[in-house]
N, C-alpha and C positions, 0 to 999 in steps of 0.2 A: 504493500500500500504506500502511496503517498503522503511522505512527512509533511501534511502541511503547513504546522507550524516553522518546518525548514524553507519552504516556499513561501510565505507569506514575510517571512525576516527577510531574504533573499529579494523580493519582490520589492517589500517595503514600500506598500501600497501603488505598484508602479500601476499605475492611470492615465493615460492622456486625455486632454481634454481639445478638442478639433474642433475647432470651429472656421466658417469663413467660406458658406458656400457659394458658390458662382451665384452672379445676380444674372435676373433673364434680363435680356435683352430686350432694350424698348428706344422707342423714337422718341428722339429728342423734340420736344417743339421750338418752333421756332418764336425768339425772344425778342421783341423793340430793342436795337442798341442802350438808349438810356436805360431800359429796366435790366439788360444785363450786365452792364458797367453797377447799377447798382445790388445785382445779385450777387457778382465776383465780391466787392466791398464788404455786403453781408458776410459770404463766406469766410472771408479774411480777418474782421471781424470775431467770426463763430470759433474760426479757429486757433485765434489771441488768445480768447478768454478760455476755451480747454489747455490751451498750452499752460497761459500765467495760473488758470486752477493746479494743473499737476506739479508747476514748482514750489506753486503753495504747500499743498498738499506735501510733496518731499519734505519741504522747507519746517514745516511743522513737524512732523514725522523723527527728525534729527534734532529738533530741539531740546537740550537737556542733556543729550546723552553724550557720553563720556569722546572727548575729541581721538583718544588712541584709540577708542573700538570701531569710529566711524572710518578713521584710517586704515586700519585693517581690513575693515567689510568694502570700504573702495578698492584696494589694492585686489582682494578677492576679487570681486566684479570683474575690473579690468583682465586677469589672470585668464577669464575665461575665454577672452578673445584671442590669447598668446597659447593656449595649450590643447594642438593637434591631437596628439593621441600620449597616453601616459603606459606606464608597463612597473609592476611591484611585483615584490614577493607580497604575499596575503596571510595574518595568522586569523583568526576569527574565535575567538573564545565565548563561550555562552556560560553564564553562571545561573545557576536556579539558586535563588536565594533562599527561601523555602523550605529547599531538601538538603543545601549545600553541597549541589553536583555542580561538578564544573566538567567542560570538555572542550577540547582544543581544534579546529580543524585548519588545516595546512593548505598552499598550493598560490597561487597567481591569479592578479589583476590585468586584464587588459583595456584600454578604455581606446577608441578611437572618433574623429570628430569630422567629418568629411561633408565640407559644403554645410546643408540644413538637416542630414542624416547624425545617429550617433547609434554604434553599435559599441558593447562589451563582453565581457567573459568573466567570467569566475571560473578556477578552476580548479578545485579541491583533489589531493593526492594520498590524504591520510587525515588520521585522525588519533589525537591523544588521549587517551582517557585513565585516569588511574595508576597512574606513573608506567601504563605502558601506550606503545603504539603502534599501530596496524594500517596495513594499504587498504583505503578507502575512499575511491573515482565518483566523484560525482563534479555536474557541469552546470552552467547557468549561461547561455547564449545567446544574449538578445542579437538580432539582426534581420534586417528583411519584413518589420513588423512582427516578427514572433518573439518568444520565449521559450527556448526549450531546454528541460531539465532533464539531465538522465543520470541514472545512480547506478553505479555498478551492480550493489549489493543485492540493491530489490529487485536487478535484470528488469529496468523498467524506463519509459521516456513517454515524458509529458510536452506537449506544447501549446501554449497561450500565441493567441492573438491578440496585438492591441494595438493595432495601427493598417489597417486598411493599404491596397496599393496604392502609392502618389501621395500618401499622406505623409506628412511628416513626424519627426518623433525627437525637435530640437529640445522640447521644455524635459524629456527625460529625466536627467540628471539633478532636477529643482527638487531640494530636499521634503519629503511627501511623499515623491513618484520615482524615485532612483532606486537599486539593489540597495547601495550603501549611502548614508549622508554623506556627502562632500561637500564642501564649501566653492567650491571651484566655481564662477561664475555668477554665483548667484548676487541677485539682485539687490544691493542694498538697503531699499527701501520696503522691499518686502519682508525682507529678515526682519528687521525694527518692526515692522506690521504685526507681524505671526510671532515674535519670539521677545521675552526680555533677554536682551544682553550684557554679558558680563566679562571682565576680563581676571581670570585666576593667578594669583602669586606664584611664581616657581616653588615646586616641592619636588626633592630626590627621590622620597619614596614613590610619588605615583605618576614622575615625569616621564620619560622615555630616555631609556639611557644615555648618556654621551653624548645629546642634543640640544640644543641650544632651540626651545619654542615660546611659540607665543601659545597661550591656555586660554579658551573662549566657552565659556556657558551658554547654552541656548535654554532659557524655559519657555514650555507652548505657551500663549498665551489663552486666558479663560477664553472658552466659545471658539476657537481654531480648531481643525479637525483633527490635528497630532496629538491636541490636547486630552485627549478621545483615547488616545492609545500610548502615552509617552508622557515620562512625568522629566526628564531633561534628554538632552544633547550635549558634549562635549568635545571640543575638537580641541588637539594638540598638533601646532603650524609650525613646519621646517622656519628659521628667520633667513635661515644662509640664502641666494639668489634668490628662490620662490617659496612664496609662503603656501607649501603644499602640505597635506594635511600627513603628519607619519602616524598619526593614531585617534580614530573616532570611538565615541563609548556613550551608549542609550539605554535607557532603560525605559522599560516597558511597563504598563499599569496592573502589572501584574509583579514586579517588583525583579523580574532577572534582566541581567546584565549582561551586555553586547560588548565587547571590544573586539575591533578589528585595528592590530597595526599592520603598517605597510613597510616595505624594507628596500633597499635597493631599487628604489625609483627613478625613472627614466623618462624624458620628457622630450619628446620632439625628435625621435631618433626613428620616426620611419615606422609603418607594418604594414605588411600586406593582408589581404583581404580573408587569407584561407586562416588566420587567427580565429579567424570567428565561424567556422564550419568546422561541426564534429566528423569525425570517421563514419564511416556506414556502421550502423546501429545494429550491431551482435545480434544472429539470429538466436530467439528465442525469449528476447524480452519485449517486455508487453510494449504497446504504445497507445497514447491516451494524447488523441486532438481537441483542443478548445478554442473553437472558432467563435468570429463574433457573429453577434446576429444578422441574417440576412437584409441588408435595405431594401426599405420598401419602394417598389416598383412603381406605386401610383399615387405617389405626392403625398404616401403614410395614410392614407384613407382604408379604412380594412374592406 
């Protein structure tokens, strides 16, 4: 059977939300010069006042809050438009706090960013548990609008759709709808939106060894929909060239504990495409498709 609580973490509510369909086609009428000198006006007009609203809007949004974390979350922003494709080592540790079970799983990140596409990988090799450990393949490949998970153990492969052909799947990555939170890109002004911000003192015990970071708290805030399911967010930022994240850590409202560090990070050094395609799927394991729902053919009218 399918872990779904391993697919659901992994997932980590990956959602797209598509909007933006073609408008039909219609005749223009024809306009008196003066009323269309005076309709452009309007427009320009219309679209001052949305403009000057959303830097309001920003402009409030940022007030108060601490000038090094606004720095930070700009630099982050920016980051997203310099970082083609990345490649780590991956630990991912899950702690049930509860039972006080902890388990370790191993293997590699691939992320890559091509045009208005973004496909990645996870790729799990083993797993520690109990001061021992064992080969244990499991895969996580989003590409081409899909998801497909396959575990060695269960001799089993699942695949999600969530992106239609021709669609696009840029916002993936925005912490909500990504496998993992990353900070990479994201939007300044929505973080402050959705999240209280905080910046953490250095501490040896629970830093990342040998690294020199910046420590950031995310709390959901009330009535957001992370708030639903996540009681913080925690990211520790390389300071050295890029502030790329070496260790993310969540918890859940169920009270266990997510760290994933990343290790030997690579950024802008190139992949090709077959990264992201598994081997032909071992005869004898099950497969299991989840497609989206059919559109409707007649303007949604049943």
């Amino acid at each position: 059977m399918v872990n779904k609580q391993i697919v659901e973490l992994m997932v980590f509510g990956l959602v797209l939300v598509i909007a933006g369909a073609a408008d039909a086609d219609q005749t223009k009428p024809k306009v008196p010069e003066p009323i269309e000198r005076e309709t452009g006006a309007k427009k320009d007009s219309d679209s001052c006042k949305l403009e000057t609203t959303a830097q309001t809007r920003e402009k409030n949004i940022r007030e108060g809050v601490d000038p090094k974390i606004l720095e930070v979350l700009d630099k982050l922003e920016a980051l997203g438009q310099t970082v083609k494709d990345l490649q780590a080592d991956l630990s991912l540790e899950k702690l049930e706090t509860l039972v006080d079970d902890r388990s370790t799983k191993e293997g590699k990140l691939y992320y890559q960013k091509e045009k208005k596409n973004i496909r990645f990988r996870i790729s799990f090799e083993k797993t520690r548990y109990d001061g021992r450990s064992r080969a244990d393949r499991e895969d996580f490949v989003f590409s081409d609008g899909w998801l497909t998970h396959r575990q060695e153990r269960g001799e089993r492969e699942d695949r999600y759709q969530y992106t239609r052909p021709g669609q696009q799947n840029k916002d993936l990555m925005r912490i909500g709808k990504s496998p993992l939170p990353l900070l990479i890109g994201q939007k300044t002004e929505q973080i402050l939106k959705n999240f209280e911000v905080s910046l953490i003192k250095a501490n040896k015990k629970t830093d990342p060894a040998k690294i020199e970071t910046v420590h950031l708290k995310l709390v959901p805030r009330k009535g957001t929909e992370l708030s639903m399911s996540h009681t913080r967010l925690e990211f520790w930022l390389q300071e050295a060239e890029y502030l790329l994240p070496v260790r993310s850590q969540w918890e859940n409202d169920s009270g266990d504990i997510f760290t994933a560090d990343m290790s030997k990070l690579r950024i802008n050094k190139g992949m090709k495409k077959n990264v992201f395609k598994l081997s032909k799927r071992p005869r004898g394991y099950e497969m299991t498709a989840h497609p989206l729902p059919k559109e409707p053919t007649d303007g949604g009218k049943d």
